[in-house]
VEXVO-736424 format. One record per residue (C-alpha): x, y, z. Coordinates in nm, 2 decimals, m for minus. Layout:
# residues N
[[X Y Z]]
...
This chain:
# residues 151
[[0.00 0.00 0.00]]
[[0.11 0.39 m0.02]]
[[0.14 0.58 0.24]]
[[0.11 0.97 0.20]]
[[0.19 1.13 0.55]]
[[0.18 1.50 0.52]]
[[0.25 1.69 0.85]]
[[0.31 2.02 1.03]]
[[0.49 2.07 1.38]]
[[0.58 2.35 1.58]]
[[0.83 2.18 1.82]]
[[0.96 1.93 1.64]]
[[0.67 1.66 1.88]]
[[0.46 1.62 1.57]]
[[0.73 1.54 1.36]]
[[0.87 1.29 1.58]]
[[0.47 1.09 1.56]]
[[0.50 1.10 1.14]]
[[0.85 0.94 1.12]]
[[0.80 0.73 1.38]]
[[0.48 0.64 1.20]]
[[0.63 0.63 0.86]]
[[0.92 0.39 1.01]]
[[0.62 0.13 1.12]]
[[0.43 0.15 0.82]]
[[0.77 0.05 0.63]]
[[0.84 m0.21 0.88]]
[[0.50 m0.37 0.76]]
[[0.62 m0.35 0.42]]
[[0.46 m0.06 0.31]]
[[0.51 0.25 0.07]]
[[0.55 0.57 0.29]]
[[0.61 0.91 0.16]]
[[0.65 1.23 0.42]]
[[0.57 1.58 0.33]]
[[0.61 1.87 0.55]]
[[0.30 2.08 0.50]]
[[0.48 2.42 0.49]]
[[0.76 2.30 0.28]]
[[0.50 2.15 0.00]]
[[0.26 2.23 m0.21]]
[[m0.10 2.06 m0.20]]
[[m0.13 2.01 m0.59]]
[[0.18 1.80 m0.59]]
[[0.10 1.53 m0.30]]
[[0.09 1.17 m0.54]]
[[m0.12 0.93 m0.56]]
[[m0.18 0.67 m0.25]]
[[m0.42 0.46 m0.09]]
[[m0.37 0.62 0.26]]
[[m0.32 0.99 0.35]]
[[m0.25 1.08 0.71]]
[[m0.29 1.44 0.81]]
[[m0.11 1.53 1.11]]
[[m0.11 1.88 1.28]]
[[0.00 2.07 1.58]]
[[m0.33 2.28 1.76]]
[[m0.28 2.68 1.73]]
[[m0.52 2.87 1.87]]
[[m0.79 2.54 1.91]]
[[m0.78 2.46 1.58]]
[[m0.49 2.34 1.35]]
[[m0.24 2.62 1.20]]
[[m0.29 2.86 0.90]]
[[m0.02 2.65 0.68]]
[[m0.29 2.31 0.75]]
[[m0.58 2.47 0.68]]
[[m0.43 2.60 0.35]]
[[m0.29 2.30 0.31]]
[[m0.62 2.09 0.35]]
[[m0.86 2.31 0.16]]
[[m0.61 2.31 m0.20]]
[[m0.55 1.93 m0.12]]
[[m0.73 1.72 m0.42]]
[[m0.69 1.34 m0.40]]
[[m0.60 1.17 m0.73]]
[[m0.87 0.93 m0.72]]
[[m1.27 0.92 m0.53]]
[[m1.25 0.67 m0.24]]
[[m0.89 0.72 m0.13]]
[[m0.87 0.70 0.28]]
[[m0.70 0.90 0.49]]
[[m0.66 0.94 0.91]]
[[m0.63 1.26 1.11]]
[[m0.38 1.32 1.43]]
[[m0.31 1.67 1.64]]
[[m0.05 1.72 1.88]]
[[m0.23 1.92 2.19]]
[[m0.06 2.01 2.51]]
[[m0.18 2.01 2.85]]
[[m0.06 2.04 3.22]]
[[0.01 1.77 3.45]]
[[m0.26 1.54 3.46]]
[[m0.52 1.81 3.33]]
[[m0.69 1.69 3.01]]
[[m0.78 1.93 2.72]]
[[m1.09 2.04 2.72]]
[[m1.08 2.23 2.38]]
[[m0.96 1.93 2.15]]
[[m1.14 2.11 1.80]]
[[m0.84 2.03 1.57]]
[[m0.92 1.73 1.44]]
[[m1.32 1.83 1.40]]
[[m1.18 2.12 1.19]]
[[m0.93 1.96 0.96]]
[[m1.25 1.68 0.90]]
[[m1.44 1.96 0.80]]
[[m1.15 2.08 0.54]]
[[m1.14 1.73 0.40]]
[[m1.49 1.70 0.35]]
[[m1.65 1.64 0.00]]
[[m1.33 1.55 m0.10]]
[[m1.44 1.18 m0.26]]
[[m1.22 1.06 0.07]]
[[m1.33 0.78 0.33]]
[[m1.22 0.88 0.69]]
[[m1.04 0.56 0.84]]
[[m0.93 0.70 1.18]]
[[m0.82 0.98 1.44]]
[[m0.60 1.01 1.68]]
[[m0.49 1.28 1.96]]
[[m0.16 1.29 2.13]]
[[m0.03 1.51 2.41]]
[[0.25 1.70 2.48]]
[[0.32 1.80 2.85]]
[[0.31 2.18 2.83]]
[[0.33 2.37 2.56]]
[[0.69 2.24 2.39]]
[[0.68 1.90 2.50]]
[[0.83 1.60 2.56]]
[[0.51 1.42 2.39]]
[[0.34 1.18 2.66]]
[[0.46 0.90 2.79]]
[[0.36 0.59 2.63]]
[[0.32 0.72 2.28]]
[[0.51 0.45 2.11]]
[[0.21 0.24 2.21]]
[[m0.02 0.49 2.10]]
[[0.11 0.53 1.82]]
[[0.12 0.16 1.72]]
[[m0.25 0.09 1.81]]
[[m0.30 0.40 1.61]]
[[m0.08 0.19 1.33]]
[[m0.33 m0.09 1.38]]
[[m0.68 0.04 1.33]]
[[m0.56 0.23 1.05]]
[[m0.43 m0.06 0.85]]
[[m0.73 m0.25 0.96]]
[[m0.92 m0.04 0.88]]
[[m0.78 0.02 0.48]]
[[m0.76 m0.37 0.37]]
């Protein structure tokens, strides 16, 4: 299968989750391509069978660079999946209560001829990081459902 993961991050937490993602994918003998949202533009993103979107939370909502990003992405073909993750941060053992970035980069994606497959959140503890303990795991269940979810 191919992979597309296209990314933004702030503090470097969100692009730790994509390349830690892309080096699973690959481990399960799969196709991955990653794209920095900012460095790319959304016309030229190829072909695949799986897009992930992944995005830090500005402001409640994903940054200026995604949300241009999302609304001039075009997929090659109708039915091509694609998964959502957002980096938020939080305090101690406070949850977010404002988790809207996903909801909104949905929203961006919609009528695109896509099929959601799956979402994820991950946390950073305060506002740089280091990203939460335990999100290897995360991550891999993450991994799972998605593939599961695609074939």
């Amino acid at each position: 299968m191919r992979i597309i993961i296209a990314y933004e991050s702030t503090h470097g937490n969100g692009r730790t989750l994509v390349e830690t993602l892309g080096d699973m994918m690959l481990e399960k003998g799969h196709r991955v391509d990653i794209f920095k949202v900012g460095d790319t533009n959304a016309g030229s993103i190829p072909d695949a069978d799986l897009y992930v979107f992944s995005s830090p939370t500005h402001l409640s909502g994903p940054p200026r660079s995604v949300k241009k990003f999302l609304k001039g992405f075009r997929p090659a073909r109708e039915g091509a999946c694609y998964a959502l993750m957002a980096t938020f941060w939080r305090t101690g053992d406070q949850e977010p209560t404002n988790l809207t970035t996903i909801p909104k980069m949905d929203r961006l994606l919609a009528g695109k001829g896509m099929r959601k497959v799956e979402e994820q959140p991950f946390f950073v503890q305060g506002v740089k990081g280091p990203l939460e303990e335990g999100y290897r795991e995360k991550l891999m269940d993450f991994a799972g459902r998605v593939l599961s979810s695609t074939g």
